[in-house]
PyMOL Python script that loads the backbone (N, CA, C, O; Angstrom):
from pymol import cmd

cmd.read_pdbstr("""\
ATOM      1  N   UNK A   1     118.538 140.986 160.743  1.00  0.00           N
ATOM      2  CA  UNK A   1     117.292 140.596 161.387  1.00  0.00           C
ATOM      3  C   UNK A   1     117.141 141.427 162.667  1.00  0.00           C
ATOM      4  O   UNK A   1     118.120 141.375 163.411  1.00  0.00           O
ATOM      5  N   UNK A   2     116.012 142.256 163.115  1.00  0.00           N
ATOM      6  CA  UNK A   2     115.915 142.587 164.031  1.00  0.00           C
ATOM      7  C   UNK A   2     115.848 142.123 165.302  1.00  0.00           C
ATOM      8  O   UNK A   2     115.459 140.957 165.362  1.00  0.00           O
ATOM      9  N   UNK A   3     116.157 142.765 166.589  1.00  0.00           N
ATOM     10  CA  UNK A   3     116.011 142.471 168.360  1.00  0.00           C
ATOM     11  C   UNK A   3     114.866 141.513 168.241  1.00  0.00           C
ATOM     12  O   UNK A   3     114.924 140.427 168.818  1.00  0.00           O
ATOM     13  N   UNK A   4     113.907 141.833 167.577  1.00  0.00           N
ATOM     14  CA  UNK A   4     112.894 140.763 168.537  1.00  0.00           C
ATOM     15  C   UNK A   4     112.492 139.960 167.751  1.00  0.00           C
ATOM     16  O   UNK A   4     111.534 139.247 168.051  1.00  0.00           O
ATOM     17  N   UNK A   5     113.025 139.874 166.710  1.00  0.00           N
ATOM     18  CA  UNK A   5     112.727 138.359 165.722  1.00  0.00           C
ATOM     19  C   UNK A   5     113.709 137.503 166.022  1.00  0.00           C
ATOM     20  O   UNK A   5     113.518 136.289 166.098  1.00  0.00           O
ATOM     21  N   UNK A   6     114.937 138.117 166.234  1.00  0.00           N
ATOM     22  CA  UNK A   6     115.836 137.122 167.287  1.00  0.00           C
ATOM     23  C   UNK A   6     115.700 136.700 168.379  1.00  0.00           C
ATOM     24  O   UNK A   6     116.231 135.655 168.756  1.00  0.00           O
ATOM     25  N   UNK A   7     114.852 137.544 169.206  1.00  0.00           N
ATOM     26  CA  UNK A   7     114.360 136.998 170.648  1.00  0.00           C
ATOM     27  C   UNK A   7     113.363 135.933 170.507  1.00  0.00           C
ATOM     28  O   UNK A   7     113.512 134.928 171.203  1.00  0.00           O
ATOM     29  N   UNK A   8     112.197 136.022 169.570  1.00  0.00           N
ATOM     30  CA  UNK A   8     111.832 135.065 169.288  1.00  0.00           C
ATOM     31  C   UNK A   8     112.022 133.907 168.628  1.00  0.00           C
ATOM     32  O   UNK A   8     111.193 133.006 168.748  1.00  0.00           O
ATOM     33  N   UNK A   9     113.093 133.767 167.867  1.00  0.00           N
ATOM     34  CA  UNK A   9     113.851 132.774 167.527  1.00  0.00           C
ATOM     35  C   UNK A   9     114.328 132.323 168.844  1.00  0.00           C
ATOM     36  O   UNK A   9     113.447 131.667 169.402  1.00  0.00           O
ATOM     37  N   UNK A  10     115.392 132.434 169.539  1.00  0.00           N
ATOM     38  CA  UNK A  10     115.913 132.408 170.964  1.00  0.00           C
ATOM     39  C   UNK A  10     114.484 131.267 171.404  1.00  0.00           C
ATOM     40  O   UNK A  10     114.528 130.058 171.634  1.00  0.00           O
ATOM     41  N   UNK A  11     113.580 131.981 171.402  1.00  0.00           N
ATOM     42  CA  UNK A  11     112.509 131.965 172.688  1.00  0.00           C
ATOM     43  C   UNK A  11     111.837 130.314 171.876  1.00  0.00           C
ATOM     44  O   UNK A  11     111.653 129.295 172.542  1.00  0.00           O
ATOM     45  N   UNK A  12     111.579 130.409 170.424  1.00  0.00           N
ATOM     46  CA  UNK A  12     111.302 129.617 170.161  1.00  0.00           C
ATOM     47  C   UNK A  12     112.123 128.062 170.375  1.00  0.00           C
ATOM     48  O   UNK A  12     111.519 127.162 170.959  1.00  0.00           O
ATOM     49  N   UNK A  13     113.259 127.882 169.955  1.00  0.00           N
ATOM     50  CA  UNK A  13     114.221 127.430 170.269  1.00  0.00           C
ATOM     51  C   UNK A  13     114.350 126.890 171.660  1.00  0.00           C
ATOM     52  O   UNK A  13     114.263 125.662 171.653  1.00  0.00           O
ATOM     53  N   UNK A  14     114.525 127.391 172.827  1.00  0.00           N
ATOM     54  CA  UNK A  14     114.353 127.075 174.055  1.00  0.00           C
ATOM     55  C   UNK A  14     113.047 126.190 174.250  1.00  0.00           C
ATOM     56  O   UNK A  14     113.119 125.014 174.607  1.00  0.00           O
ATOM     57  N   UNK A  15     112.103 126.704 174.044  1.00  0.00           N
ATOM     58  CA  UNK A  15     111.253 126.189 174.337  1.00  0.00           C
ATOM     59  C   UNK A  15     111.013 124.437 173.571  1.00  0.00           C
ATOM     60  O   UNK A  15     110.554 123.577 174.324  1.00  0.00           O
ATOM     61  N   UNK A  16     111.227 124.187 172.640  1.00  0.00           N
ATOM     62  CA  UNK A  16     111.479 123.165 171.846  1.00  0.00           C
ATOM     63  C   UNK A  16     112.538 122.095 172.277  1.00  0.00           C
ATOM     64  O   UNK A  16     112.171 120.926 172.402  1.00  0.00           O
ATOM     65  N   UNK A  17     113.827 122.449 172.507  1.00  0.00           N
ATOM     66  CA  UNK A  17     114.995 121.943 173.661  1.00  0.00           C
ATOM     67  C   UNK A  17     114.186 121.337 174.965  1.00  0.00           C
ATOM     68  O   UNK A  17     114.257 120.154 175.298  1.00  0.00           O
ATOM     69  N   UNK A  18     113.512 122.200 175.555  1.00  0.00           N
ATOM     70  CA  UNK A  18     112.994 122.017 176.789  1.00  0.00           C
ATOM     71  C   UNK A  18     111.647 120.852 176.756  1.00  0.00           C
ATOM     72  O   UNK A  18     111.390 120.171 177.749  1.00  0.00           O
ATOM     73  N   UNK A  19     110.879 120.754 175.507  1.00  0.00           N
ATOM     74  CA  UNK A  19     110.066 119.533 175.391  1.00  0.00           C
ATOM     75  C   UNK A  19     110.725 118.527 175.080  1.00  0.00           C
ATOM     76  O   UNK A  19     110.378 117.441 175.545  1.00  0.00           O
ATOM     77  N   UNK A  20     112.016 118.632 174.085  1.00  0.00           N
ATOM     78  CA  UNK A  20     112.792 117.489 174.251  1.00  0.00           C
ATOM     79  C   UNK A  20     113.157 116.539 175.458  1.00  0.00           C
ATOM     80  O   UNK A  20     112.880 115.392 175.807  1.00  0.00           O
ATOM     81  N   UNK A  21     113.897 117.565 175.908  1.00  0.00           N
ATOM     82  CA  UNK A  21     114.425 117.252 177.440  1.00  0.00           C
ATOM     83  C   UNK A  21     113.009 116.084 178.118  1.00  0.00           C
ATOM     84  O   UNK A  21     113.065 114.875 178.339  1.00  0.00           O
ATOM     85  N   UNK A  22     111.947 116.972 178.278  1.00  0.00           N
ATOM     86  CA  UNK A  22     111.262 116.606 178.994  1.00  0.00           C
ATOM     87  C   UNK A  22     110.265 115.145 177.886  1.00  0.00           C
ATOM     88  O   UNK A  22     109.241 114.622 178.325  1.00  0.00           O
ATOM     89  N   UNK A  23     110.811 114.808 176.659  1.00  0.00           N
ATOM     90  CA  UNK A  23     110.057 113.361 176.273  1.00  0.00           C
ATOM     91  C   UNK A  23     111.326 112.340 177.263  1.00  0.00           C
ATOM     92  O   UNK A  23     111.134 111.538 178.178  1.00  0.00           O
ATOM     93  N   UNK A  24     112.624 112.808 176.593  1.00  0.00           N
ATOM     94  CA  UNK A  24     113.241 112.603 177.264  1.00  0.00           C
ATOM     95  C   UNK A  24     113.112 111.232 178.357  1.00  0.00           C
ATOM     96  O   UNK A  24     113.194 110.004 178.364  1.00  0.00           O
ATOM     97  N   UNK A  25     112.745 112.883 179.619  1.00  0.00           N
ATOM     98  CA  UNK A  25     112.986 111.844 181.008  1.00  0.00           C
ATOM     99  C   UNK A  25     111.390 111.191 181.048  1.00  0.00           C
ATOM    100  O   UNK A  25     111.363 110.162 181.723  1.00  0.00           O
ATOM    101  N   UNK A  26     110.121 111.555 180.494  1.00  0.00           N
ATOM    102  CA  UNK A  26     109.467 110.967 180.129  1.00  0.00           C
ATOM    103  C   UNK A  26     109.561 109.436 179.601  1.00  0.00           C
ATOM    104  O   UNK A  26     108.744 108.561 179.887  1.00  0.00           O
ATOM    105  N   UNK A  27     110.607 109.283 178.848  1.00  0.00           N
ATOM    106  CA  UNK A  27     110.791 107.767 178.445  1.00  0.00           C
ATOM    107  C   UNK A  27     111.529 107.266 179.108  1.00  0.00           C
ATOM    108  O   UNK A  27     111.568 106.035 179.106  1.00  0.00           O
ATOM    109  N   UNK A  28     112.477 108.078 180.002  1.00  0.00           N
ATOM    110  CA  UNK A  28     113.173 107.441 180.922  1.00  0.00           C
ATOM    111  C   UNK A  28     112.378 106.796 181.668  1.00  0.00           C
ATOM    112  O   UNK A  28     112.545 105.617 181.979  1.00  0.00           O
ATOM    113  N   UNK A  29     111.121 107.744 182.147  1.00  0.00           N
ATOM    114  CA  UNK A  29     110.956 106.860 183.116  1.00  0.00           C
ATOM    115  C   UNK A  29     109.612 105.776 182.920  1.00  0.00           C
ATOM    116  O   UNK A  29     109.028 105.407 183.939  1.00  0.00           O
ATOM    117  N   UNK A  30     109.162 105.294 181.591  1.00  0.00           N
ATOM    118  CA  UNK A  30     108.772 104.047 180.982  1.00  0.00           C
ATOM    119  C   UNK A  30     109.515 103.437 179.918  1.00  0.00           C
ATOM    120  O   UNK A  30     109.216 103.017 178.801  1.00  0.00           O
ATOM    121  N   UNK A  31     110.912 103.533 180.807  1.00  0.00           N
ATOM    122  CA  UNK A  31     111.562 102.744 179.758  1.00  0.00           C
ATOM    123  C   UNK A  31     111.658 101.494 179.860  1.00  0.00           C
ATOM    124  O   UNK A  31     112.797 101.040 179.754  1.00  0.00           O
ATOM    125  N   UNK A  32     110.581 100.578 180.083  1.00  0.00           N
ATOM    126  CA  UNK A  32     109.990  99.356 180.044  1.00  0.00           C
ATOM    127  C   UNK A  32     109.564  99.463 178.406  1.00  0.00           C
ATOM    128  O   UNK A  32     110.048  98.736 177.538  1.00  0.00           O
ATOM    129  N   UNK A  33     108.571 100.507 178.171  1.00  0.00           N
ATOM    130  CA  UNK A  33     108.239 100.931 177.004  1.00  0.00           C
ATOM    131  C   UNK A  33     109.377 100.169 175.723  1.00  0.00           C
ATOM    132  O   UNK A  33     110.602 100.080 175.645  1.00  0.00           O
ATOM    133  N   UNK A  34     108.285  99.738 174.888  1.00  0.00           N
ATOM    134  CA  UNK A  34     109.163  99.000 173.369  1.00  0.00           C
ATOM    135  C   UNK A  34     109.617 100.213 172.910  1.00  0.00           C
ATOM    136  O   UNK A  34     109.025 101.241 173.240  1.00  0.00           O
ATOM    137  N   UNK A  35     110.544 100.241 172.226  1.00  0.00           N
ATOM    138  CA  UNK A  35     111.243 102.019 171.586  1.00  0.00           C
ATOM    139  C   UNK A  35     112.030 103.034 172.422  1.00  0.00           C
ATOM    140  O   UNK A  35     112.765 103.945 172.043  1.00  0.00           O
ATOM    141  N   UNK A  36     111.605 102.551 173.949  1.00  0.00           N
ATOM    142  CA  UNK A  36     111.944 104.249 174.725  1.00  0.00           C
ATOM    143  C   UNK A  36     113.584 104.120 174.513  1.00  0.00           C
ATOM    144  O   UNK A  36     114.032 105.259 174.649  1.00  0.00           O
ATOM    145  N   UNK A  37     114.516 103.310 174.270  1.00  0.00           N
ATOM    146  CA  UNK A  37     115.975 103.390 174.559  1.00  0.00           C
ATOM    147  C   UNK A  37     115.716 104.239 172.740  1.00  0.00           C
ATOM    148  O   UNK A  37     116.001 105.367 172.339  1.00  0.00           O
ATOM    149  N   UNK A  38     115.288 103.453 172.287  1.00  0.00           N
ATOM    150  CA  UNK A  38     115.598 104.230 170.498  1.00  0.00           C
ATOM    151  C   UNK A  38     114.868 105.700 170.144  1.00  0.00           C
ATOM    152  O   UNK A  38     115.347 106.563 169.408  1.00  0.00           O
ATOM    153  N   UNK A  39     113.917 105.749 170.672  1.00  0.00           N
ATOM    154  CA  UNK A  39     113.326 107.432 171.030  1.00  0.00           C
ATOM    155  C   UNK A  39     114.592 107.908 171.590  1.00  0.00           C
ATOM    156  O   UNK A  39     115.260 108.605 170.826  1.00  0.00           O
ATOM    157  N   UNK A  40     115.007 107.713 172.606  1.00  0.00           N
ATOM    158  CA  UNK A  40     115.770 108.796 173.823  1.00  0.00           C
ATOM    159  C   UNK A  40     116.794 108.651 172.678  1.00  0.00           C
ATOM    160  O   UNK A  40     117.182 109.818 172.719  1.00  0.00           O
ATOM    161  N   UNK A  41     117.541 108.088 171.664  1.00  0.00           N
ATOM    162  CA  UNK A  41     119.058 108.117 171.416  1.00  0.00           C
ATOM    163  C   UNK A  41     118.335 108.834 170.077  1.00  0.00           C
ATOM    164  O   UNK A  41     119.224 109.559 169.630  1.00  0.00           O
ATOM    165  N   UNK A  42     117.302 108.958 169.336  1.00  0.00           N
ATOM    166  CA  UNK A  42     117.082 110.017 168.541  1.00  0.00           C
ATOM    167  C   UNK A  42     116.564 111.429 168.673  1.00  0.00           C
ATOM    168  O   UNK A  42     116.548 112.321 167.825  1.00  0.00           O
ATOM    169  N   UNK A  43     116.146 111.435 169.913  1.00  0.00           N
ATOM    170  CA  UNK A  43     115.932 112.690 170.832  1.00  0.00           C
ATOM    171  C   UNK A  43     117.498 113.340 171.204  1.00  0.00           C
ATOM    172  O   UNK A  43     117.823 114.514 171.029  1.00  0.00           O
ATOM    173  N   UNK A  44     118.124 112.552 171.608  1.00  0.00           N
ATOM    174  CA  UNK A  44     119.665 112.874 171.951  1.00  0.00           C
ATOM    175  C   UNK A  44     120.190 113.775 170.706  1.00  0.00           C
ATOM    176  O   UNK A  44     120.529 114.955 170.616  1.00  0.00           O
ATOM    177  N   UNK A  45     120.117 112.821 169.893  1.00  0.00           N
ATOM    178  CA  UNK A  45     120.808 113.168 168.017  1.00  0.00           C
ATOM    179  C   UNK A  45     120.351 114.433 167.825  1.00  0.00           C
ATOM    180  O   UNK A  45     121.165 115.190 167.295  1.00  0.00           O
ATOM    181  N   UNK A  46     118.859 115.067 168.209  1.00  0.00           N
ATOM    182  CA  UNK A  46     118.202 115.954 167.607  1.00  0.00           C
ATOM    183  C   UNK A  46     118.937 117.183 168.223  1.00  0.00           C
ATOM    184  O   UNK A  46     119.407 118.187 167.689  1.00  0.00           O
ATOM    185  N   UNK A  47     118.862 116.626 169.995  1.00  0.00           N
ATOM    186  CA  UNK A  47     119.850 118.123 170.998  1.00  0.00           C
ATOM    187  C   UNK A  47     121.204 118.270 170.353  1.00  0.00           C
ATOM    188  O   UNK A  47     121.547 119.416 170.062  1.00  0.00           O
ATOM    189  N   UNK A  48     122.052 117.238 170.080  1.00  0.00           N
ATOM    190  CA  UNK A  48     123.214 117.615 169.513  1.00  0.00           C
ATOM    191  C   UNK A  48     122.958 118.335 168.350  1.00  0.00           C
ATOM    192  O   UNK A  48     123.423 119.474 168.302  1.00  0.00           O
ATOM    193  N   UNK A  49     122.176 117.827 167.189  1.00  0.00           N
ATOM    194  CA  UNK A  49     122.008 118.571 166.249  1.00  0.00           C
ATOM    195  C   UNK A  49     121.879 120.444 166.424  1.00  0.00           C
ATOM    196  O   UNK A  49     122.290 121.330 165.675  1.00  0.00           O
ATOM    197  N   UNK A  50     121.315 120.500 167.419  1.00  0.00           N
ATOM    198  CA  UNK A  50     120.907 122.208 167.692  1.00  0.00           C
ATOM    199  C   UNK A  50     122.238 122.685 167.878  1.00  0.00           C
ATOM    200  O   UNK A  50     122.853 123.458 167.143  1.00  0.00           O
ATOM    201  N   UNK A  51     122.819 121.867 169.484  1.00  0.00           N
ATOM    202  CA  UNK A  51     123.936 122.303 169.743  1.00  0.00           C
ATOM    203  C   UNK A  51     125.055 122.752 168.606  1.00  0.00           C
ATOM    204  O   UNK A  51     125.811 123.714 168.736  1.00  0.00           O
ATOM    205  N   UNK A  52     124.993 121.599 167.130  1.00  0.00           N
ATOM    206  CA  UNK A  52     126.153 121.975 165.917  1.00  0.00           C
ATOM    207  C   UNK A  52     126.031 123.172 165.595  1.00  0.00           C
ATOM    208  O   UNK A  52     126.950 123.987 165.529  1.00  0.00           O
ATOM    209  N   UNK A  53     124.290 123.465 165.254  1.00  0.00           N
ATOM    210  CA  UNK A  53     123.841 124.803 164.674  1.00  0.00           C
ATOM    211  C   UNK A  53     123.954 126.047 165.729  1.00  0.00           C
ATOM    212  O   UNK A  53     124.507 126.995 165.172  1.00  0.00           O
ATOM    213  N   UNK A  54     123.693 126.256 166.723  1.00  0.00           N
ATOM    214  CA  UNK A  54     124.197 126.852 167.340  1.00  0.00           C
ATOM    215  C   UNK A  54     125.880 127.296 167.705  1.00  0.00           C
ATOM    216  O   UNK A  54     126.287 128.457 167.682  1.00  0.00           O
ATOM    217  N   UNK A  55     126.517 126.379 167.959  1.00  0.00           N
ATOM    218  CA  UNK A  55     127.518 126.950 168.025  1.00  0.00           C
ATOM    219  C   UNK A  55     128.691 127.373 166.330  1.00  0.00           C
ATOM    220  O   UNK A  55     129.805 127.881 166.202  1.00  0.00           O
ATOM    221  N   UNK A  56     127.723 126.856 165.405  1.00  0.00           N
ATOM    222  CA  UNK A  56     128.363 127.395 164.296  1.00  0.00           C
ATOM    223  C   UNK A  56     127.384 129.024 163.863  1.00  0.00           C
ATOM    224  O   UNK A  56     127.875 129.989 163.276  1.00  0.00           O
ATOM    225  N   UNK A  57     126.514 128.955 164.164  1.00  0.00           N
ATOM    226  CA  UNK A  57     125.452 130.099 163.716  1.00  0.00           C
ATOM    227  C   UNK A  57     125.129 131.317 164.570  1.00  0.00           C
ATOM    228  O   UNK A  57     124.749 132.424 164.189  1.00  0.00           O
ATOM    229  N   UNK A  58     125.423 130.766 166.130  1.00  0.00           N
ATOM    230  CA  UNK A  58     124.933 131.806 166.850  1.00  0.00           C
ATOM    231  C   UNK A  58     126.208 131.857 168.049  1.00  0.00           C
ATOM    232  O   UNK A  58     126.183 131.426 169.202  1.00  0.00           O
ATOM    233  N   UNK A  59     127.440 132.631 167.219  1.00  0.00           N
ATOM    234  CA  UNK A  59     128.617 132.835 167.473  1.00  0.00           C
ATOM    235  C   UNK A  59     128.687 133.938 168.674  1.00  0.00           C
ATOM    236  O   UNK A  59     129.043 133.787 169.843  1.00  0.00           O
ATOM    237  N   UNK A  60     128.182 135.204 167.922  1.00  0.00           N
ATOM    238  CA  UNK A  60     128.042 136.466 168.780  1.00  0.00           C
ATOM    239  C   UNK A  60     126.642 137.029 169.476  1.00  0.00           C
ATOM    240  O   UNK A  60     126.086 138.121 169.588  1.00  0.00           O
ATOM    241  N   UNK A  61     126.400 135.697 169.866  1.00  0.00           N
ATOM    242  CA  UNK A  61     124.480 136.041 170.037  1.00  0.00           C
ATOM    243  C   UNK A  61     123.570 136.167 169.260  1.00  0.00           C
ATOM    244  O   UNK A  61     123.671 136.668 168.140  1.00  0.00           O
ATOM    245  N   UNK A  62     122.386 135.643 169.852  1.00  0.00           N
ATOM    246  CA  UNK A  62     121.661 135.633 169.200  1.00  0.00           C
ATOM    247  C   UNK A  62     120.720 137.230 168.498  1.00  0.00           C
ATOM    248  O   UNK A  62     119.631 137.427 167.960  1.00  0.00           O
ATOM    249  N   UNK A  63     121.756 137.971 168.856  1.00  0.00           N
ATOM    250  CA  UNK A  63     121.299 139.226 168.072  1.00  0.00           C
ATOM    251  C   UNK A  63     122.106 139.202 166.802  1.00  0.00           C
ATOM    252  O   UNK A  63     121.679 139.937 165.911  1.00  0.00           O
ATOM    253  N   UNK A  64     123.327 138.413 166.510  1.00  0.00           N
ATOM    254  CA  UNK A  64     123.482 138.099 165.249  1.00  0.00           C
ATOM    255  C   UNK A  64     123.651 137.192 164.462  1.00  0.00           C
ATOM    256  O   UNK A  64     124.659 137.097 163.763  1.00  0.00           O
ATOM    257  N   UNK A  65     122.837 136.507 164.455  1.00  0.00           N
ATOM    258  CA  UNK A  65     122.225 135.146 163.985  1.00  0.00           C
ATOM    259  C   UNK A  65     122.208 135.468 162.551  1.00  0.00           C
ATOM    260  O   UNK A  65     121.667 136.551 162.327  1.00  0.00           O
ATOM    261  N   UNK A  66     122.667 134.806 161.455  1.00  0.00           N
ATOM    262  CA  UNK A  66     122.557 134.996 160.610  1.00  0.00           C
ATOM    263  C   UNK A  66     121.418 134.409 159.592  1.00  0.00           C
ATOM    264  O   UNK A  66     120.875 133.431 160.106  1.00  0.00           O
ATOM    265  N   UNK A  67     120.984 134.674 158.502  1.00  0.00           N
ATOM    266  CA  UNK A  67     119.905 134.053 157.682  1.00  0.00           C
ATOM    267  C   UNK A  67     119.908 132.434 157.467  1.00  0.00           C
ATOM    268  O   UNK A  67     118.933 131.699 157.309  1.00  0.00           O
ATOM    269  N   UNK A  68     121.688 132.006 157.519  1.00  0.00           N
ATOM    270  CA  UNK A  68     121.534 130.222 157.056  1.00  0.00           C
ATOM    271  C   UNK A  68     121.391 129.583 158.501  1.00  0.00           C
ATOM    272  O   UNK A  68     120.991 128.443 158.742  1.00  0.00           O
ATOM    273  N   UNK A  69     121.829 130.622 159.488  1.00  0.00           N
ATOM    274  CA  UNK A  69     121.687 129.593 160.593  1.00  0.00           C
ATOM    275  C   UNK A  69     120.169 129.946 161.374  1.00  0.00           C
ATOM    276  O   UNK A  69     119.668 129.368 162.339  1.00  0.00           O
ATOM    277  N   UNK A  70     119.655 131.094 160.594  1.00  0.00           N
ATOM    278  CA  UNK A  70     118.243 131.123 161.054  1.00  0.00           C
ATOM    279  C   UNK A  70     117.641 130.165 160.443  1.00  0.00           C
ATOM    280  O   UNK A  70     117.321 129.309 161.268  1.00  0.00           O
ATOM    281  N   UNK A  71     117.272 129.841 159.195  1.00  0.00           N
ATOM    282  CA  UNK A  71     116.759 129.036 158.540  1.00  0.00           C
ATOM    283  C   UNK A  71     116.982 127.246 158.816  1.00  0.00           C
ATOM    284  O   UNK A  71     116.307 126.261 158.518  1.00  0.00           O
ATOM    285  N   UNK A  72     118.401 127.469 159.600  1.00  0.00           N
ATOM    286  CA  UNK A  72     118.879 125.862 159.773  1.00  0.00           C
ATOM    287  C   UNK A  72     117.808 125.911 161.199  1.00  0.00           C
ATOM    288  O   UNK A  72     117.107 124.906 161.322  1.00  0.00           O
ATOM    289  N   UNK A  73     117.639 127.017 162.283  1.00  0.00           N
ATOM    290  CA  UNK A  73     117.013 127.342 163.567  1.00  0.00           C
ATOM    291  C   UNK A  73     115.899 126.487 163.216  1.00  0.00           C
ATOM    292  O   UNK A  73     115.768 125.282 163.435  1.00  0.00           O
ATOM    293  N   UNK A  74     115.038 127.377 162.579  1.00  0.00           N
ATOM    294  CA  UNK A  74     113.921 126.888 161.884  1.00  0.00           C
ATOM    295  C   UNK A  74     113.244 125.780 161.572  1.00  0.00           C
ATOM    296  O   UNK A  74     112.125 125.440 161.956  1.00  0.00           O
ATOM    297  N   UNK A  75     114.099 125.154 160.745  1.00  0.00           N
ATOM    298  CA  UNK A  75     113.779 123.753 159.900  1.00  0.00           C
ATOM    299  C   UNK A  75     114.016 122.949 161.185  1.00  0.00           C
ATOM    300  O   UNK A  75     113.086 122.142 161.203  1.00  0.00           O
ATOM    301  N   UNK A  76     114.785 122.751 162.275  1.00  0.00           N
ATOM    302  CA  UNK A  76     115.107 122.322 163.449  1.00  0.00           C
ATOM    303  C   UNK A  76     113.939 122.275 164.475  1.00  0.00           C
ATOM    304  O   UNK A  76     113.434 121.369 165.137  1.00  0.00           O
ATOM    305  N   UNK A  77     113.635 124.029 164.306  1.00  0.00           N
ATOM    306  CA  UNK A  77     112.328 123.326 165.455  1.00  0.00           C
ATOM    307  C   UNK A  77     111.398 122.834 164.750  1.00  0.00           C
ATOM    308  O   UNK A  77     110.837 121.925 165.363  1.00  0.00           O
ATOM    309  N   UNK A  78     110.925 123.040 163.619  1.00  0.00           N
ATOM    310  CA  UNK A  78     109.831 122.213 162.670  1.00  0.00           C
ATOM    311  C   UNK A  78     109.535 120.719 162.419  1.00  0.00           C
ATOM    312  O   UNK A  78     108.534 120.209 161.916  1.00  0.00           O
ATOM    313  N   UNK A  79     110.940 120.006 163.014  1.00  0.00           N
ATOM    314  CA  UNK A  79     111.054 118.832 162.735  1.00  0.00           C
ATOM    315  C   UNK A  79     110.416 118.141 164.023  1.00  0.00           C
ATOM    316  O   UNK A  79     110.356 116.913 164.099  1.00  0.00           O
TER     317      UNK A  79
END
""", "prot")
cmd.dss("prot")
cmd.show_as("cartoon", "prot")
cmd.util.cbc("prot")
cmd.orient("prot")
């Protein structure tokens, strides 16, 4: 896969992490809210989830990312 389909993978990726994050402290902070403790602990599940795929897929950088862990990338931010 080329430099900048990996950068945009990368780029995509980050950016997706980073709305997490931010429902996140969002529910943190109406967590009066019915659901917000069960949102935040499946929001949690989802960051770990990246973190598995990442550190099994994107070993030597993300310039060599391979096709199953692109595709696992993928289906990840889609969800």
């Amino acid at each position: 896969m080329d430099r900048e389909m990996m950068s945009d993978l990368e780029t995509r990726v980050a950016n997706r992490k980073r709305e997490l994050i931010a429902e996140i402290i969002e529910h943190k902070q109406n967590s009066s809210r019915v659901g917000a403790a069960e949102a935040i602990e499946r929001i949690k599940a989802r960051l770990s989830e990246l973190a598995r795929i990442v550190k099994e897929g994107v070993v030597d950088g993300w310039a060599n990312v391979g096709p199953s862990a692109t595709l696992k990338l993928d289906e990840w931010i889609a969800k």
